[in-house]
N, C-alpha and C positions, 0 to 999 in steps of 0.2 A: 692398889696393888693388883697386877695379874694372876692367874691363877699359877703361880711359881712363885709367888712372893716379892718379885719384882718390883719395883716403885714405878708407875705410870705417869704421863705427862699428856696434858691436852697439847692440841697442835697450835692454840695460843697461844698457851706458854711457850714453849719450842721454838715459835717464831718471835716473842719477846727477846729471849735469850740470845737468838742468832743474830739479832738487830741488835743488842747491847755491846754482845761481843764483838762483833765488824765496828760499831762507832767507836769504840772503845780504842781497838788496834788503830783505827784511823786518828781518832784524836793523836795517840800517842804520835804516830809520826806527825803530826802535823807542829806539837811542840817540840820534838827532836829537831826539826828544821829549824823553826826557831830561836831555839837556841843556841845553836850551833857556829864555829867560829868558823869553819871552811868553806868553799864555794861548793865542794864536791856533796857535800852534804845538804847545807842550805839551797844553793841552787839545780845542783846535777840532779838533787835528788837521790845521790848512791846508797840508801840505807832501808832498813827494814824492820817492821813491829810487827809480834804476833804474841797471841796469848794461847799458849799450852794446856792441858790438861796433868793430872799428880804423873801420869807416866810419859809426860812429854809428848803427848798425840796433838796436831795439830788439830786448833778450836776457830781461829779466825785470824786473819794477817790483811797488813793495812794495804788498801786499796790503792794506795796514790803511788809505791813506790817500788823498787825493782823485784820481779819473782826471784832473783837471781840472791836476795837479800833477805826477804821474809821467809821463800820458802824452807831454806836450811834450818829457820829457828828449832822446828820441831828436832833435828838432829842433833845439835849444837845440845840444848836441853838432854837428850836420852844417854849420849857420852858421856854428857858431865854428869847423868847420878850414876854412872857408872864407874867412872875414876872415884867421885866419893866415897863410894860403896867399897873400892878397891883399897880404900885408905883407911875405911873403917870411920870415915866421916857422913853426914847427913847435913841436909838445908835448913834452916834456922829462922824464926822470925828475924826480921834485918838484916839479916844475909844479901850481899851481894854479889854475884858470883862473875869472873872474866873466865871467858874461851874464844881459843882462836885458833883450836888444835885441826888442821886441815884432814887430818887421819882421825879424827872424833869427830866430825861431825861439820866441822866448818868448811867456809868455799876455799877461800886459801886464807892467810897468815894475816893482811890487813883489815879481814872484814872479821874484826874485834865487836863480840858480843856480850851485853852485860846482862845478865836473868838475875831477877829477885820471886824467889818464892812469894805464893801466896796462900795466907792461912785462914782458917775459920773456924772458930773456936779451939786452937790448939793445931787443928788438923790439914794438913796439907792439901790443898785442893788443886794447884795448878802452878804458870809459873806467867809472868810478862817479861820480854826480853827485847831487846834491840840489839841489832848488828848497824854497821856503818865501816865504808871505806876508810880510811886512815893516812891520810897524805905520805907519812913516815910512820915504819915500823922496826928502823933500828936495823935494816938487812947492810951489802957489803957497800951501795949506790945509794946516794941521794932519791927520795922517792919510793912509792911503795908499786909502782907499775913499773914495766921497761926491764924489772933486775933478768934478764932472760939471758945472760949470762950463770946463773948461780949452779951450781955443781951437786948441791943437797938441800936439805930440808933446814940446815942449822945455816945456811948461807943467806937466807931468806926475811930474818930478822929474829926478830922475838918471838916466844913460844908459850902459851899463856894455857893450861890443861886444868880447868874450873878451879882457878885462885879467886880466894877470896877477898877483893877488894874494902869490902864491910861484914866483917862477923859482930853477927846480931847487936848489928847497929852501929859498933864501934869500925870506923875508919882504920886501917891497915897501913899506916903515912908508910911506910919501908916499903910498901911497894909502887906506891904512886911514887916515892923518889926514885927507884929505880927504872921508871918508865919515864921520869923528865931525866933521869942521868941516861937514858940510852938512845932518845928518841930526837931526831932535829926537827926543827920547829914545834919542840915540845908545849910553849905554850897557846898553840893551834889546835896540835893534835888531844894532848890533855883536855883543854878546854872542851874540844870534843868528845870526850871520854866520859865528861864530868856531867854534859849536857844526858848524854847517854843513859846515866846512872837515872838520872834525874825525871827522864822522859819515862824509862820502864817503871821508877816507882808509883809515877801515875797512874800508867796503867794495872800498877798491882793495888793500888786502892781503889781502884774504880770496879776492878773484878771483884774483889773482896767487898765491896758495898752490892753489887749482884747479889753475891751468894747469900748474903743476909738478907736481901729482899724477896728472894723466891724463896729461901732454904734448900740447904745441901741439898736433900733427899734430889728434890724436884731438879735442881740446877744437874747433878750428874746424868741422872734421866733424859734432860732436854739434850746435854751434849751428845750422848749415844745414840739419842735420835735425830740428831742434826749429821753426825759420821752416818748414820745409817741410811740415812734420807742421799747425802751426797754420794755415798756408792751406788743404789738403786739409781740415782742419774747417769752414772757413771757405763753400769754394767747396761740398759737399757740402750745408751749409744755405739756399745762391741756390739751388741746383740744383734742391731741394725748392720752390721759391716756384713759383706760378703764372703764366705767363709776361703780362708786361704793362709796365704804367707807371703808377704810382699817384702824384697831385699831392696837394699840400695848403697852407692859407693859416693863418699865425695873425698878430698884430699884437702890437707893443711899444708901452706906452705911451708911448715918446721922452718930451718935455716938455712934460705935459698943459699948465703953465699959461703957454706960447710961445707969441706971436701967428705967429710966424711956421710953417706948414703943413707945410713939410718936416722940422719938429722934433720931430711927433709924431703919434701913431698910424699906424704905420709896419710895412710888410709885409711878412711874411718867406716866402716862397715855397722849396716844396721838392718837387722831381720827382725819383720813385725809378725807376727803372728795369732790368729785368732784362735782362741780353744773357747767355743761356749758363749760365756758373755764377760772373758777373760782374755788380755791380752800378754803372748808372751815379746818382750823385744830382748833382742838376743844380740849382742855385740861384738860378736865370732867374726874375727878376721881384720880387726882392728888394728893398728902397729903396734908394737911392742912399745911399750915406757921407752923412751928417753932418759936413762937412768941419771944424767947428768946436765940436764939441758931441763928449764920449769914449765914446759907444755904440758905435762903431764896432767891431769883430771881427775882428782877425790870422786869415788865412785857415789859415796853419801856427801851431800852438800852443792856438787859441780853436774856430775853423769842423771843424777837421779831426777833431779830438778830440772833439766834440758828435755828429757825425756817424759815427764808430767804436764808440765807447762806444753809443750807443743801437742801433746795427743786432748789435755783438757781444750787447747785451743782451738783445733780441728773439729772435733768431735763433739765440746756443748759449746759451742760458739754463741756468746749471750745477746748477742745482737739476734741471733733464729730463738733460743731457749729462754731467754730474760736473764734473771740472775739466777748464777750456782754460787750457792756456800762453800767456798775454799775450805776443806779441811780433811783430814787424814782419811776421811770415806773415798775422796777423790781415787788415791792410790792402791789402795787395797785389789783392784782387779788388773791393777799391772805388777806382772814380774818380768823384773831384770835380770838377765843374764850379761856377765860382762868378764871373762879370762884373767885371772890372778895374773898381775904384769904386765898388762898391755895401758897403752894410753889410757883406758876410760877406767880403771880400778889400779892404779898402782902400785909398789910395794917400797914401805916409810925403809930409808928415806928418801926416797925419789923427789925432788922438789917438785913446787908446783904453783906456783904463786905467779906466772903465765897462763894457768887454765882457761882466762876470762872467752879469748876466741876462739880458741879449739870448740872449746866446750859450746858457744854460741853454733860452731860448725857441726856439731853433733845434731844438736835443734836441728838444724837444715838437713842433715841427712835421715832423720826420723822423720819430717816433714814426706822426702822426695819418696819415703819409700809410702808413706799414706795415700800419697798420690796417684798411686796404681789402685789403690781399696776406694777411695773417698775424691775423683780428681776434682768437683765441684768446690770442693773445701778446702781448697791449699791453695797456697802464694807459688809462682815458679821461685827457684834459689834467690836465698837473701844475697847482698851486699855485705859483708861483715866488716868488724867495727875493728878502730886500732886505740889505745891509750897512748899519749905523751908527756912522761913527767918532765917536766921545767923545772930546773931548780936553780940555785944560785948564794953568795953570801952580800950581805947585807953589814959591813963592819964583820962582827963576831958571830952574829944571828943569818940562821937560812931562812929562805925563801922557799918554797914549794906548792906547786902546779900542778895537779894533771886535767889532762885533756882529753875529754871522751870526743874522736872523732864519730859522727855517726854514719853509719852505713844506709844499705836503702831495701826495700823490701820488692818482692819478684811481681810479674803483674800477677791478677787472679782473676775467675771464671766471668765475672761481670765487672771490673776494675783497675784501674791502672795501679801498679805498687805505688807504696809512699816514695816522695822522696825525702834524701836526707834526714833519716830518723834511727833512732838506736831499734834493734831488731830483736825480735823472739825474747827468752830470757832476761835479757838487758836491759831496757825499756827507760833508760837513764833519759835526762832532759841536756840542753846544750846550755855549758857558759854563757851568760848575755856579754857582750862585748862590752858594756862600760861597767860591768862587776871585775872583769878580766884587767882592764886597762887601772881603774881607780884602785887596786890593790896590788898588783903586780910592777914590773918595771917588762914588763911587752905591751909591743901596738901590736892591733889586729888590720891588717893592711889591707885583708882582702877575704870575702867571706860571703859566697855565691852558688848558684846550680852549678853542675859540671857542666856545660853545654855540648851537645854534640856528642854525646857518649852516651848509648841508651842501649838497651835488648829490649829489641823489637818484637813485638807480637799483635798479635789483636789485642790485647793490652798492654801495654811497653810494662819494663819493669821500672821501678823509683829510679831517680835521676843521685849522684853522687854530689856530696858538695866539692868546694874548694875553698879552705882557710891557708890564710897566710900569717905567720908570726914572728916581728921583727924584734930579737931580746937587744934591750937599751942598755944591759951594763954585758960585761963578762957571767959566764954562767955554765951550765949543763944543760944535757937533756939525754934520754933514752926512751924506747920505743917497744914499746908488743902489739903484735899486730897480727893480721891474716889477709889473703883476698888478691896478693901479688900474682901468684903466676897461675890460680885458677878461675875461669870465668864462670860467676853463679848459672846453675842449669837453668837453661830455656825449657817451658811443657808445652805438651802437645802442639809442637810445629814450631813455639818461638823458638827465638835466637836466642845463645847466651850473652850474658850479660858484659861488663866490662871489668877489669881487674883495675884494682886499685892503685896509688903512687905515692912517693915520698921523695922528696929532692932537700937539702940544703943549698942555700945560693949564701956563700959569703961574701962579706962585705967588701973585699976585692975585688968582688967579678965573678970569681970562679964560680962553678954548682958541680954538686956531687950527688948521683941518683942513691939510694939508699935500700935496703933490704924489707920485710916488714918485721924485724926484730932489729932492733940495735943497742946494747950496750952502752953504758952511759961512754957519754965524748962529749968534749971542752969545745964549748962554743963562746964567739967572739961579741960583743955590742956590734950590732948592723948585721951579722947573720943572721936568714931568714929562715923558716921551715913552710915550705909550700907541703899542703896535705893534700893527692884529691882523692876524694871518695869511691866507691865503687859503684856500678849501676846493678841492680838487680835484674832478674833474667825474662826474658820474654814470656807470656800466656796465648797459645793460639800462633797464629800465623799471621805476618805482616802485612798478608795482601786483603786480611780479613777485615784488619781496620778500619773502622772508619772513617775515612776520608776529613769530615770535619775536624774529626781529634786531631787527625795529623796536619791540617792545617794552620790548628788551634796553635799546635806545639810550635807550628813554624812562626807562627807570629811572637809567640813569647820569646821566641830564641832559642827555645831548647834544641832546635836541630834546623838545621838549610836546607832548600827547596829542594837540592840535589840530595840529602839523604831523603827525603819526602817521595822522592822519584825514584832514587834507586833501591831501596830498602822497603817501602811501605807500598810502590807504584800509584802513587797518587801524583796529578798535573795541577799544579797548581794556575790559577786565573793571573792578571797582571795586579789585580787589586785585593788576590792574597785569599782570594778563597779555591774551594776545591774543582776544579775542570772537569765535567762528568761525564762531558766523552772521551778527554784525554785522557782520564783515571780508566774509563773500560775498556780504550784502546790498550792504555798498559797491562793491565789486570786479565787481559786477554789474549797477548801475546805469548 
């Protein structure tokens, strides 16, 4: 003990624990894949383990899968002992608890969480929980992406505020039938529910076998000094910033083709500010909610985690720092500001179950404005990403799809962006094509670079893909999306990047360009869905490049001699390399 009476922990210990707790969260996901019946799970990757502390503080979340998924657990857990608390209820050995309350704590409505307490000797120590996307959750459309039509929070689907699936022990069957009576392709989704349960209990006996190996005393010690240890990283990389206040503006396309003005092109505003070895970001100026349209953004679970994730990004980037310990030390030196009613904090019921790319665009605007404090450390503007649920009947039984297109990242100070990869928050993997085709009734006709569409810089930004997908019987599909009518920002000197596309081509011939929101609509066997992706924005200046890269690029095909010439001013030889007097003849005119 300290001289306060305090329980001490050597930093051996400390560091036993942090290592327990990380494999632990990582195990867990790695059997949630496993077991798991959907692609978006098993192969996307959409889901998230993290293990809590008794007040819901986050202690450690698995490494392999989307921030956008782990990081809310700690929120998801603190609402839910708060609705019990309201109820006059408490968590229980064998307790298994569901939430998916987007206004408590979660991202939106399908990323269905299941927490099981964790005890030792009687007493509550913590919690393990998974989240995971949900193909269906019972909303007005087939699919749990794309509903960007829906009007409110109850049009969205089911509503789950810490039910108890398993009290102390005992299965709750009346509710699991009411989730296969409401849900399509319930034996997918359930399956996945069930995989869920199953995944977190692991992880709660694996905690629970810790805490009996260190004992309590020493086990809450270590975590306090693991939260403390990761703010002190935390507040030491503000400290470093240059003292100030950096703004920045980007826009969402809301619903290009809405007559009505508040529905689209729409402003996300973000002011960073340094006080000490604290940051405030402040989200003054932002649009107002959408009160009837689901772009909208849960301020805990969507806003918070955009804005964590991308300052931890920038700021201890582990490739310069090694490893940081994810957990609630992180965020303590950030506050949020964010206006009652506007897109990034909404007010229930505004729906919100579109947040996915707004909210990705929020990252990029918190990004663009770091870039004025830190520009060595930032990507130019992402690429953002769009989902496509596919769905369809099968006899009596549905079928359901979704589809993470991935976006591309902007270049940076020494690098070209990625391409064709999910960005910031996201961080999802892509369908492999014969997981798609051997389960589904779609081919994948076509699935490649964008060519020829790039932001140029001394580091280009990621290149955009292009997937194509031909549905073989009759069916659906609907869309949420971003990226259409604004081009990711180019820095210092590049160009912006390239807006992204969607077409349908049916099977008659015709083709119809399409919005990046759409509504579910009835599609035919032999229409097609061409997607291309978007390019992220240039770093530097095109004439800075050099010459071999843009050569390089022109052999792969990602771009012709004539943009090599006219955008980059490189000459290229007849045998495809760079012309060094004709490059400094250009380059000098």
């Amino acid at each position: 003990m300290d001289a306060h009476g305090s329980i001490t922990v050597d930093p051996i210990t400390t560091s036993v624990v942090q290592g327990a707790l990380e494999n632990i969260a990582v195990e867990v996901g790695y059997k949630l894949m496993r077991m798991s019946y959907s692609s978006i799970i098993r192969e996307s990757e959409d889901f998230g383990a993290a293990l809590v502390d008794a007040e819901g503080r986050g202690l450690a979340e698995s490494a392999q899968s989307t921030p956008l998924q782990s990081g809310p657990i700690p929120g998801y857990v603190k609402h839910m002992l708060r609705i019990l608390a309201a109820r006059g209820d408490t968590v229980r050995p064998g307790d298994v608890i569901m939430h998916n309350d987007p206004y408590g704590g979660a991202s939106h409505g399908p990323d269905v969480a299941f927490i099981v307490p964790v005890f030792h000797q009687g007493e509550l120590v913590g919690f393990s929980g998974t989240t995971a996307h949900h193909l269906d959750i019972g909303a007005l459309t087939p699919g749990s992406c794309g509903i960007v039509d829906a009007i409110d929070a109850y049009a969205e689907g089911l509503q789950f505020r810490a039910i108890k699936v398993y009290d102390r022990g005992v299965r709750n069957d009346a509710v699991w039938q009411i989730l296969r009576d409401n849900i399509r392709a319930s034996d997918l989704v359930v399956g996945d529910m069930e995989a869920q349960v199953a995944a977190s209990r692991i992880g709660a006996e694996r905690m629970a076998a810790l805490v009996a190996r260190v004992g309590l005393p020493a086990f809450r010690a270590a975590c306090a000094a693991l939260m403390d240890h990761a703010e002190r990283l935390m507040r030491r990389a503000i400290a470093k910033l240059p003292e100030g206040s950096w703004r920045a503006e980007t826009f969402i396309d809301g619903y290009l083709d809405d007559p009505d003005p508040s529905r689209r092109e729409l402003p996300l505003v973000a002011t960073v500010t340094k006080q000490g070895d604290g940051l405030i970001v402040d989200l003054t100026g932002t649009a107002p909610q959408v009160p009837d349209r689901p772009i909208n953004m849960p301020l805990t679970g969507t806003v918070d985690v955009a804005i964590w994730l991308t300052i931890r990004s920038v700021l201890l980037d582990t490739a310069i720092v090694g490893h940081v310990p994810v957990n609630e030390g992180l965020t303590r030196p950030i506050t949020i500001v964010a206006p009652k009613g506007c897109l990034a904090n909404p007010i229930y019921p505004a729906p919100t179950i579109a947040r996915f790319c707004p909210g990705n665009q929020l990252a990029d605007t918190v990004m663009k404005a770091l870039a004025q404090a830190v520009p060595g450390q930032v990507s130019a503007g992402i690429g953002n990403l769009k989902v496509i649920a596919f769905s369809g009947l099968q006899g009596e039984k549905h079928w359901v799809h979704m589809e993470i297109f991935e976006g591309s990242y902007g270049g940076r100070a020494d690098a070209d962006g990625m391409d064709a990869v999910d960005t910031l928050y996201a961080n999802t993997r892509n369908n492999p094509i014969e997981d798609i085709e051997t389960h589904l009734p779609l081919r994948v006709e076509r699935y490649e670079l964008r060519e020829g569409k790039v932001g140029a810089g001394r580091f280009r930004g990621g290149l955009g893909s292009i997937r194509s997908f031909r549905f073989l019987t009759d069916g659906g599909a609907s869309v949420e999306g971003e990226g259409h009518r604004f081009r990711p920002w180019g820095f210092d000197g590049g160009e912006d990047g390239v807006p992204a596309r969607l077409e349908i081509l049916r099977a008659d011939g015709s083709a119809q360009a399409l919005p990046s929101k759409v509504p579910h609509m009835a599609v035919k066997a032999g229409d097609t869905f061409v997607c291309e992706g978007p390019a992220g924005g240039g770093y530097g200046s095109p004439v800075e490049r050099d010459p071999a890269a843009v050569a390089a690029d022109v052999a792969d095909g990602l771009m012709s001699s004539d943009a090599a010439r006219e955008t980059f001013r490189v000459a290229l030889a007849p045998d495809g390399t760079p012309d060094v007097d004709g490059t400094r003849r250009l380059r000098s005119g």
